[in-house]
Phi, psi and omega in degrees: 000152204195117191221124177235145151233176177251125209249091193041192218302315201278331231222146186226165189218120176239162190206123189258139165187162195034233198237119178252159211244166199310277159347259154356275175328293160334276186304331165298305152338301186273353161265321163332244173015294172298316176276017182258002193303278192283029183251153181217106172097021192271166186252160182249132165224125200234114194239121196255081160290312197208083230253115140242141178327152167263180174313146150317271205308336169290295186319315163317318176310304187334311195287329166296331175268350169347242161022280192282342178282338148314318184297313169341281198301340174269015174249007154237179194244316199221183207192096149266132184246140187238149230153123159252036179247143172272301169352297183307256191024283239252007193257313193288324188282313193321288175332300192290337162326298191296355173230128196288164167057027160252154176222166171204143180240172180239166195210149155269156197305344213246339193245053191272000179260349164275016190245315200280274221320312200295348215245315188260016168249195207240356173205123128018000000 
């Protein structure tokens, strides 16, 4: 399941769980897209409940839309991600290194009112 919705102007709340298959992908993507067209400065809450690999073929898709999900990724500044895997933590802040102007932090899945306050302050 891959679920987003948009939580006022800047901000999407996405909700991740099991395995998604080529197809799955593909449409998370093109909403991940759609509802990101008009943000600007915008924040993320990104919640990984029941985080399984996805298909070869999803994952292929992913990598094909690579390119434009960079572009994606420069209309927000910050992603808190919630996640009872320490591994995700730490792969997800490992990201936000890797792309200028984004930060991004992990939480335990249990701290999503310490993950938005961190999403609505103005510094780290």
């Amino acid at each position: 399941m891959f679920k987003i919705e948009q939580n006022g102007v800047n901000r999407l709340d996405i909700q991740f769980s099991g395995k998604l298959d080529s197809e799955e992908m593909k449409r998370a993507l093109e909403e991940l897209v759609s509802k990101s067209e008009n943000i600007q400065n915008g924040k993320m809450l990104y919640e990984i409940i029941d985080f399984q690999f996805p298909s070869l073929s999803a994952i292929v898709i992913e990598f094909s839309r690579l390119p434009s999900m960079f572009g994606l990724m420069k209309k927000f500044d910050r992603v808190a991600v919630l996640t009872e895997k320490t591994w995700l933590k730490k792969a997800s802040e490992f990201e936000g290194v890797l792309i200028p102007g984004l930060e991004i932090k992990a939480f335990d899945k249990d701290q999503k009112a310490e993950a938005e306050a961190w999403l609505e302050s103005n510094s780290d």
